[in-house]
Steps between C-alpha positions, in 0.01 A plus 500: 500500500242681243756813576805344402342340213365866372830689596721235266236500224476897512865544545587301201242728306654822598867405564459391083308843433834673632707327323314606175514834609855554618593329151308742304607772718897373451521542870773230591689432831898611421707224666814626700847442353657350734279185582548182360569526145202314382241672620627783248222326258232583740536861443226629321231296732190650575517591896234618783314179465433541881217770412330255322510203770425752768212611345378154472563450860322779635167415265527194594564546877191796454297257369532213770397782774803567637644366852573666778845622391378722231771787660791298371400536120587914565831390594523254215338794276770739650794326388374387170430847446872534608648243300317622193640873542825318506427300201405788277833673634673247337326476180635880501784379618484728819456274764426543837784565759507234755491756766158655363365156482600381815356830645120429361558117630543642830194725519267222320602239747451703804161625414412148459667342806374742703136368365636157561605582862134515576383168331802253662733516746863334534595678765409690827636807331277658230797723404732197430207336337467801295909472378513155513223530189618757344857338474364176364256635295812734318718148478256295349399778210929596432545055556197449233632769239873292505350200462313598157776444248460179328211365287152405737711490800391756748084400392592141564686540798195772644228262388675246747571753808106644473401110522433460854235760507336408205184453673456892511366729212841676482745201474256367226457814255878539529602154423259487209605794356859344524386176340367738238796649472736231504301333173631783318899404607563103452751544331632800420352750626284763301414727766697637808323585805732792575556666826079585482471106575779385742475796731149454530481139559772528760260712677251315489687158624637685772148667574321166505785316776496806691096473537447170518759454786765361285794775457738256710472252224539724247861465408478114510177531229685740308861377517611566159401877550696477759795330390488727152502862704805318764692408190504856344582653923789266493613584137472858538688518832765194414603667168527836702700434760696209233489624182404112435156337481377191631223422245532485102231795549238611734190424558573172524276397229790639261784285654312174463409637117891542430566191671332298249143474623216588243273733563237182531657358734568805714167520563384159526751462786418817644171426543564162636697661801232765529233170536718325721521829756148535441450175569679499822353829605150397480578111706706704743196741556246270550307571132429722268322873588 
């Protein structure tokens, strides 16, 4: 546990040496318009934080030795390096098409599910295994990214999916660095981890099930992920073919917010269901990986 302890203790160093900067930079995240009307105030808050906790992660990870997956942390580097391009697009308020990020996704994921292919098998197909990946590995970072929109929830909620393979290097530095990260945002938050952060962590919780044998599970583990990118699918497509919308506002973080629920207790029952289907995942499995 020395590397968790070191990757929280590290993160909280750096993640507070970015916000200095990005304050005396007056580099702030500009919140969109049309979200819920009070997080209007939080425009102006420094942003990117996930450079900081993934820089902690990797030391950390570096210094422990590594494990055998060190290939997944160019995938997780990939798409931070992604998310971060995206990030600084919006700072110049130029962001990336969907289209153009979607396209890098797609590349990203292949390279590394092809790599995958030839550490675990699902099936007898190395071709399906090989889609199968890439697919999941594309959900997970696009699920992750919706799911980061209300104070500490997407670090709490990742701290809890990583869990079951906390035994390994990875699953240690990353949860530190979120425990690191998270001491910086109880209550309110005064650093986002921007698109650099969630893309990269869903990488790297889809890397880790894939590896470790566990991409069935996945969706149970990571259920509010899940349930956040379905809510926005069924908005979208509801309000196209309707003109009328089944939730106050997708993701669904943002209809429980207008329906009354703090921002506290968002989270706090988020991560409860994301324990519970962790929970569940690692009885049903036989223990954790």
């Amino acid at each position: 546990m020395s590397t968790l302890v070191a990757a929280a203790l590290l993160s909280w160093f750096l993640v507070g040496l970015w916000i200095t900067l990005m304050q005396s930079l007056g580099l702030g995240k500009q919140v969109r318009a049309d979200g819920p009307q009070s997080h209007l105030a939080k425009s102006g808050t420094p942003s990117m934080g996930g450079v900081a906790f993934l820089l902690a992660a990797a030391v950390a990870y570096g210094w422990a030795g590594g494990d055998q997956w060190a290939g997944l942390w160019l995938l997780v580097l990939g798409m931070a390096l992604l998310g971060l391009a995206d990030d600084l697009a919006g700072l110049l308020r130029r962001p990336l098409k969907a289209r153009e990020k979607l396209v890098v996704q797609v590349l990203m994921s292949l390279i590394f599910a092809i790599w995958a292919a030839r550490q675990i098998q699902y099936t007898p197909y190395p071709v399906l295994d090989v889609l199968l990946f890439t697919l999941v590995v594309i959900a997970a970072c696009n699920a992750f990214n919706f799911t980061d929109g209300v104070d500490g929830l997407l670090a709490s909620v990742s701290a809890v999916i990583l869990l079951p393979f906390v035994g390994l290097p990875s699953a240690q530095a990353t949860i530190g660095a979120l425990l690191g990260f998270l001491w910086h945002n109880a209550p309110k938050a005064t650093v986002f981890m921007g698109d650099t952060g969630s893309m990269a962590l869903g990488a790297m919780a889809a890397g880790l099930f894939i590896l470790e044998g566990k991409m069935w599970w996945l969706p149970l583990v990571a259920l509010i992920p899940v349930l956040e990118v379905l809510s926005v699918f069924i908005q979208v497509t509801y309000f196209r073919r309707t003109g009328r919308r089944i939730f106050k506002m997708s993701p669904l973080h943002h209809h429980f917010e207008l329906s009354g629920w703090p921002e506290s207790k968002v989270v706090f029952r988020f991560v409860v269901v994301t324990a519970l289907g962790t929970a569940l995942a690692i009885s049903l499995w036989g223990g954790p990986g």
